[in-house]
C-alpha positions as CSV (number, residue, x, y, z in Angstrom):
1,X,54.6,21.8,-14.1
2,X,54.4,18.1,-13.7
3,X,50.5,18.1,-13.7
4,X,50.1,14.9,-15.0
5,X,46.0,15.3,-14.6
6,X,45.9,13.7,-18.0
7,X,43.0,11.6,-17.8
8,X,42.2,10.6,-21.5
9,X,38.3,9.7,-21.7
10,X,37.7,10.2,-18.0
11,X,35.4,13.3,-18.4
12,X,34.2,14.2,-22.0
13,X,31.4,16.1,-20.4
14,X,33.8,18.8,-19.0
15,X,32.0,22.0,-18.1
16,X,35.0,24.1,-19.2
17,X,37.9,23.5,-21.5
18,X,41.6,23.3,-19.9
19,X,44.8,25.6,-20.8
20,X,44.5,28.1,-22.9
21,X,42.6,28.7,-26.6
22,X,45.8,28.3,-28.9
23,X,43.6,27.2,-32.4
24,X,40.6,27.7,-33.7
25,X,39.0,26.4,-37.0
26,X,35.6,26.6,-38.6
27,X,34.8,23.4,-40.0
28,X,33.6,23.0,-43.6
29,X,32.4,20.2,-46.3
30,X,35.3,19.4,-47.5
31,X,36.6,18.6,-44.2
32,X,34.0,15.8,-43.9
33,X,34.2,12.4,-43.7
34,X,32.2,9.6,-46.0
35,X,29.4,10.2,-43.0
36,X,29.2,13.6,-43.3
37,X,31.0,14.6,-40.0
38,X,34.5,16.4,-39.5
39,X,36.9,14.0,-40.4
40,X,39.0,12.8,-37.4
41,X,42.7,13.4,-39.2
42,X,41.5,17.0,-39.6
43,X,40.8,17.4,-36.1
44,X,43.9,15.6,-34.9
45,X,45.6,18.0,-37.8
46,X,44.1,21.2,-35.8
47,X,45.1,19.8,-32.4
48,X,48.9,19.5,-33.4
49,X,48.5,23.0,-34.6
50,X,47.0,23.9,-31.5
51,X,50.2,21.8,-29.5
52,X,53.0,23.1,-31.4
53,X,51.7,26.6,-31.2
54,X,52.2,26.5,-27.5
55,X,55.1,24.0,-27.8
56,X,56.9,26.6,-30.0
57,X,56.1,29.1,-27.8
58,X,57.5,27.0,-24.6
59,X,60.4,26.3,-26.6
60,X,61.1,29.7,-27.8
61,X,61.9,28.2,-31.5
62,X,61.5,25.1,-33.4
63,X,59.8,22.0,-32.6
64,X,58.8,19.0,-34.0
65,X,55.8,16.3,-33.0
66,X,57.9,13.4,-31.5
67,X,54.5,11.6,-30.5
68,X,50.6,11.3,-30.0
69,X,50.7,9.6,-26.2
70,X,46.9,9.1,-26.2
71,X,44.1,10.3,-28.2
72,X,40.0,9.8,-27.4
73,X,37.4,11.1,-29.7
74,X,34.4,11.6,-27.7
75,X,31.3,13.7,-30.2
76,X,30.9,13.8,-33.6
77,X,32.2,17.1,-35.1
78,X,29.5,18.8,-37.5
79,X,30.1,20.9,-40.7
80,X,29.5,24.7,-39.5
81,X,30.9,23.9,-36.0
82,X,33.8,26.3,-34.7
83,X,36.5,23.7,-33.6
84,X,38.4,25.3,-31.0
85,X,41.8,24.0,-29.2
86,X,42.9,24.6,-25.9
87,X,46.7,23.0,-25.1
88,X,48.5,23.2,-21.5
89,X,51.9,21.5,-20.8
90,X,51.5,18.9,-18.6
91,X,55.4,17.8,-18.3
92,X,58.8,19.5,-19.1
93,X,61.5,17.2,-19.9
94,X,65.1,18.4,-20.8
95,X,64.7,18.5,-24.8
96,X,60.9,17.6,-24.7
97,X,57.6,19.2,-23.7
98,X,53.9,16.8,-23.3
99,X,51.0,18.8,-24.3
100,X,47.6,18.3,-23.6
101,X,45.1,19.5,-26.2
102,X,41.4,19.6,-25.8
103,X,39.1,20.4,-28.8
104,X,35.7,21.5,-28.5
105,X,33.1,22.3,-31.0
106,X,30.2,24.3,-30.9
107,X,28.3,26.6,-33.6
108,X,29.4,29.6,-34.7
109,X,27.1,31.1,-31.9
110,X,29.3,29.9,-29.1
111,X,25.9,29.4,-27.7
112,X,27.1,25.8,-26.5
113,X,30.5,23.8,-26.6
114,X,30.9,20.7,-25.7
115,X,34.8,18.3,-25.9
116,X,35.0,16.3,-28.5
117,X,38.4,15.1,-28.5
118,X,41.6,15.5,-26.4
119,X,45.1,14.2,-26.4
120,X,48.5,14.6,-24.9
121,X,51.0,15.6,-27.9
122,X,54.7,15.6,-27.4
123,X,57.3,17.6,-28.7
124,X,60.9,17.8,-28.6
125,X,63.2,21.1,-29.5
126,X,65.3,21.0,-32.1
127,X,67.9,23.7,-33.4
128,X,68.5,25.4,-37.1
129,X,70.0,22.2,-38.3
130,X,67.1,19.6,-37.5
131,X,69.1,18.4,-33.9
132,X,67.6,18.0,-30.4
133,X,68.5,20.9,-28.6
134,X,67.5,21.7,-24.6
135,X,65.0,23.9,-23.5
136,X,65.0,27.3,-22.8
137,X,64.7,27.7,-18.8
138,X,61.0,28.8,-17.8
139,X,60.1,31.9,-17.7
């Protein structure tokens, strides 16, 4: 699992999205920025979803963001685009997990889809009570 193929930036013109489809959002006006595109706090917004969604999963229970590692916005994000999020971990640490998310955004037709943003999340398990707590072993 330590695939650390993170390459932030290296390749926004991807042919095919990495990990596996954990989000996805339609994108409206009020999500817009004073430009008129998808404001980029609402994308990074829908990637942590997209992270902790897998990260929870991993973790089999709670997690919290600890950290955004690296983030690149590469396309403008339109109003009537279908945002979708793909997350894979990259590294497994004792309490902690490093996700990398890929959005991508395309109209509701799914005609075409290209990245717009990625990042590498990280979150760390934590029990009932708010503490760390170790991971579950893998499954």
């Amino acid at each position: 699992m330590e695939n650390d193929r993170i390459g932030i930036g290296e390749d926004p013109d991807a042919p095919e999205p990495q990990g596996e489809l954990t989000l996805q959002s339609f994108c409206l006006p009020r999500d817009t920025n004073a430009n008129g595109d998808i404001f980029g706090g609402f994308i990074l917004s829908q990637m942590d979803l997209a992270g902790a969604t897998l990260a929870g999963r991993e973790a089999r229970g709670r997690v919290v963001t600890a950290a955004i590692d690296a983030m690149c916005f590469h396309r403008p994000v339109k109003v009537g685009h279908i945002l979708s999020c793909y997350a894979e971990v990259v590294k497994r640490g004792r309490t902690s997990l490093h996700i990398q998310v890929e959005a991508w955004a395309g109209d509701y037709t799914h005609a075409e889809s290209n990245k717009v943003t990625e990042g590498r999340f990280i979150f760390v398990a934590i029990d009932k009570d708010g503490e760390k707590r170790s991971l579950p072993p893998v499954l």
